[in-house]
C-alpha positions in Angstrom: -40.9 -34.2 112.8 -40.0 -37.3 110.6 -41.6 -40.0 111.3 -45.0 -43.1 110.6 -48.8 -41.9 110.6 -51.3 -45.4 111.2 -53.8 -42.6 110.3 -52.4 -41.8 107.0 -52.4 -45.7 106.1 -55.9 -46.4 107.0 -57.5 -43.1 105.2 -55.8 -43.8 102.3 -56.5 -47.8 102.1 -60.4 -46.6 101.9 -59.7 -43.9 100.0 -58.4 -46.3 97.4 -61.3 -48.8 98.0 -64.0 -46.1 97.3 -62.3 -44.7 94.3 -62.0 -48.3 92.9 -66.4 -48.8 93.7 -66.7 -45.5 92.0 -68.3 -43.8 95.0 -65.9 -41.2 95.6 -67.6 -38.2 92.8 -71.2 -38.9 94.4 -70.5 -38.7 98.1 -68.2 -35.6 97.1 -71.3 -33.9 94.9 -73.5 -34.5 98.2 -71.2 -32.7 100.6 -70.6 -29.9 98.1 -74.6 -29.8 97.5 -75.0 -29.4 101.4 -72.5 -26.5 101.6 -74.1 -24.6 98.2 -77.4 -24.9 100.3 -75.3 -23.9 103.7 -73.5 -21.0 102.8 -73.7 -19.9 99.1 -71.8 -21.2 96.0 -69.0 -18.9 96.0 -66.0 -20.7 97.9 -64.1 -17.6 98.5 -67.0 -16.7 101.1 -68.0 -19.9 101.8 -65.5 -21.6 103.8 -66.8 -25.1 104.2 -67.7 -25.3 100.4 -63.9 -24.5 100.2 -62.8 -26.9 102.5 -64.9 -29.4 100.1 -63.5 -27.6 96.7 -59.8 -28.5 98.7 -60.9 -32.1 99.6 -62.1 -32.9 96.0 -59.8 -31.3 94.2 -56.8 -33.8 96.7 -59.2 -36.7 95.1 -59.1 -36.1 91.2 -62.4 -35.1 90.5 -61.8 -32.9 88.0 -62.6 -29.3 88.0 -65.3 -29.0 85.5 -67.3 -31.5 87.4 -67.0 -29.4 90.7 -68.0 -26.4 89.1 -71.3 -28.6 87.3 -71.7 -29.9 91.0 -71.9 -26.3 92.5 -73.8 -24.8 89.6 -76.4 -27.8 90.1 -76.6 -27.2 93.8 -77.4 -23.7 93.2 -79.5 -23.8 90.6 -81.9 -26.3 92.7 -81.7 -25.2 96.4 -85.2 -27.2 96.6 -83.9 -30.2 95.9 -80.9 -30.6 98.2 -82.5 -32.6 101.0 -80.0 -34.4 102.6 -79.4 -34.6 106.5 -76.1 -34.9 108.2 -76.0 -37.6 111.0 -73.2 -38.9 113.1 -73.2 -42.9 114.7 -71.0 -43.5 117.5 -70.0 -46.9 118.2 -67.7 -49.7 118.8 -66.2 -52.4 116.9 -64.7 -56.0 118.1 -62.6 -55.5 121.1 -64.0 -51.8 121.7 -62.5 -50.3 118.9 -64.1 -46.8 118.9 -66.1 -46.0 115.2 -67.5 -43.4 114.3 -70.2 -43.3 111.0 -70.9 -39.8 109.2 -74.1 -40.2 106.6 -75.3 -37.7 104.8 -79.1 -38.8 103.9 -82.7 -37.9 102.8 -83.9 -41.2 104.6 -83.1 -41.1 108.2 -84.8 -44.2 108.9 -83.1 -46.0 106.0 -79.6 -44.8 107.3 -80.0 -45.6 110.5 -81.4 -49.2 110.4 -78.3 -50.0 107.4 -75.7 -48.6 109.8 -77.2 -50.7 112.6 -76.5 -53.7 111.1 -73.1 -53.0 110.0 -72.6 -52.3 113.2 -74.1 -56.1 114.4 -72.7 -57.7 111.5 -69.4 -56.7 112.4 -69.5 -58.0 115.8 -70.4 -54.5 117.7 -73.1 -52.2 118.8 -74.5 -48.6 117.9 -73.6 -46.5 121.1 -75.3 -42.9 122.8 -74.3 -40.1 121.2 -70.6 -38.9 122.4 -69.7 -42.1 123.1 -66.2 -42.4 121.4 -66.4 -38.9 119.5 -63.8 -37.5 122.7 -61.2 -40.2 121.8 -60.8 -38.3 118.0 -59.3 -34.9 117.7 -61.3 -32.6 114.7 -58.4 -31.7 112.4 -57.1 -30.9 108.7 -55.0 -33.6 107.4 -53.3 -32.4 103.9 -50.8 -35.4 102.4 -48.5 -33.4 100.1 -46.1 -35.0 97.5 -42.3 -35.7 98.5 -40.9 -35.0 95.0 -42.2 -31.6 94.8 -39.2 -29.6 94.1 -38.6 -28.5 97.5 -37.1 -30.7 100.5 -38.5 -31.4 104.2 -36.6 -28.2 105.7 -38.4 -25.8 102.5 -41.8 -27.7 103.2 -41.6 -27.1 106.5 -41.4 -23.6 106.8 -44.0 -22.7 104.4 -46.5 -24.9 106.4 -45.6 -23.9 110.1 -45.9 -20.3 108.9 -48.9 -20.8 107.4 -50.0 -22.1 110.3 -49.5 -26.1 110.7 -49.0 -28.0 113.8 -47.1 -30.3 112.7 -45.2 -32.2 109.7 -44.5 -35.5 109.7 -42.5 -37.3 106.3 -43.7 -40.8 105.7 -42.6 -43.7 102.5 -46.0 -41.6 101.3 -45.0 -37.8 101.4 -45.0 -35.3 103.8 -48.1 -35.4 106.1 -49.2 -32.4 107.8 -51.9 -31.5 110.4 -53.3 -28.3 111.6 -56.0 -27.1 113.4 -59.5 -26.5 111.3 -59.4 -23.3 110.8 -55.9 -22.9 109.8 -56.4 -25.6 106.8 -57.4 -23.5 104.3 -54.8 -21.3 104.9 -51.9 -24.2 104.7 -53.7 -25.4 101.6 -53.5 -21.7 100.2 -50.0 -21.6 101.0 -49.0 -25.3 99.3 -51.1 -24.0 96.2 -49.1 -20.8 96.7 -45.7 -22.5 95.7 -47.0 -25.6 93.1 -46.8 -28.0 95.7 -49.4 -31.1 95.0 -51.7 -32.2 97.5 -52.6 -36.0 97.5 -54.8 -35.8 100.1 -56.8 -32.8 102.0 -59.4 -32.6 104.2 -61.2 -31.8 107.5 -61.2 -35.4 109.2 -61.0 -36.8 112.5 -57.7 -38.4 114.2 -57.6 -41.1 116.8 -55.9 -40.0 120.3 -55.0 -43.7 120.4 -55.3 -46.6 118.3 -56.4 -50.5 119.5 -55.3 -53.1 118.3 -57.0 -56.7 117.1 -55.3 -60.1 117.2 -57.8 -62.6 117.5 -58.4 -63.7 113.6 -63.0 -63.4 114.6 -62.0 -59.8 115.6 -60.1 -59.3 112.8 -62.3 -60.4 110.0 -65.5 -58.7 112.0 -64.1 -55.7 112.1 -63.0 -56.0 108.1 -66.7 -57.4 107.8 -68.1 -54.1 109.9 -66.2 -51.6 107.3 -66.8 -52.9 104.1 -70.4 -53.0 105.1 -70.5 -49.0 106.0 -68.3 -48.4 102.8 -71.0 -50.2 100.7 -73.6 -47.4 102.1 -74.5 -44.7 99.7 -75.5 -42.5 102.9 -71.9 -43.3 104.1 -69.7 -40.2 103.8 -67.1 -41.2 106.1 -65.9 -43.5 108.6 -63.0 -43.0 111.4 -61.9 -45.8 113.8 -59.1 -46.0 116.1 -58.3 -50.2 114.9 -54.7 -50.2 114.3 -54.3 -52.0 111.1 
């Protein structure tokens, strides 16, 4: 199961971008707002707002501010306005994108995404147009020197559930299916194990690949232009960096 994950390099190049424009807390505090509104405050019955807890938790926001975040939410059901929306795409070359935005504008969202989109030397697609070539499932990066080695590791997480296990120069990566996630998280929590990384996210079936320099800064271009987005909450591509 040892082996190298394009995925894990790409999510965690953005990961470090948005952390770095300071984006990371707000487009967290908007997902956890939704899923207060959704399903209740409480994450024990509320298992997206867990999922959320999980996934912000893997990106340092600290604790207190979740719990503000979630008391916020449900303190102001009125006010939590904002509209999930998926764009489907492609890049230079065909390179399959896909845009998650969570917004109160629709208009506004869609026109900024178009022209990311243009900018970057692609088009806006139908609906479902590349969303078959990703696979929905939870991605957890756990930390190598945790006290336990790959054989330990990888019994606890293919009990709990996992599909697989793969150890990178990052740590151990691990996938499973969406609705065992919370349950592998549980059981990594279980035993002190720190996760860098956790989420529900989407995973390329196959990656393309860019060699003409145009194509290359375009698609560069088309990215940094979505990450810039406030209604941006995530972007998955299948460009192999």
């Amino acid at each position: 199961m040892s082996g190298h994950s394009k995925f894990s390099n790409i999510k965690h190049r953005k990961e470090k971008n948005d952390a770095a424009k300071g984006r990371v807390f707000t487009r967290l505090g908007r997902e956890i707002a939704v899923a207060v509104k959704a399903g209740g405050s409480d994450p024990a019955t509320n298992n997206r707002l867990k999922d959320i807890v999980l996934k912000a938790k893997s990106s340092n926001m600290p604790n207190d501010t979740i719990d503000r975040s979630i008391k916020k939410a449900a303190g102001d059901l009125s006010a939590v306005n904002y509209e999930n929306i998926t764009y489907e795409g492609y890049g230079p070359s065909g390179v399959a994108v896909i845009v998650e935005v969570l917004t109160d504008n629709r208009n506004r969202a869609a026109a900024n995404v178009r022209n990311a989109f243009t900018k970057g030397g692609g088009n806006m697609g139908q609906s479902g147009c590349v969303s078959f070539m990703f696979d929905e499932k939870g991605f957890i990066m756990a930390e190598t020197d945790c006290g336990a080695n790959e054989d330990e590791i990888t019994e606890i997480v293919i009990e709990a559930g996992a599909e697989d296990i793969v150890v990178s120069a990052d740590g151990y990566e691990i996938t499973t299916s969406p609705e065992d996630f919370s349950a592998v998280c549980d059981a990594l929590a279980s035993k002190k194990i720190i996760m860098i990384s956790a989420e529900i996210t989407k995973i390329p079936q196959n990656y393309t690949e860019l060699t003409s320099p145009d194509d290359l800064k375009k698609m560069q271009k088309m990215l940094d232009l979505l990450d810039d987005e406030d209604d941006v909450q995530n972007v998955y591509h299948n460009w192999d960096e």
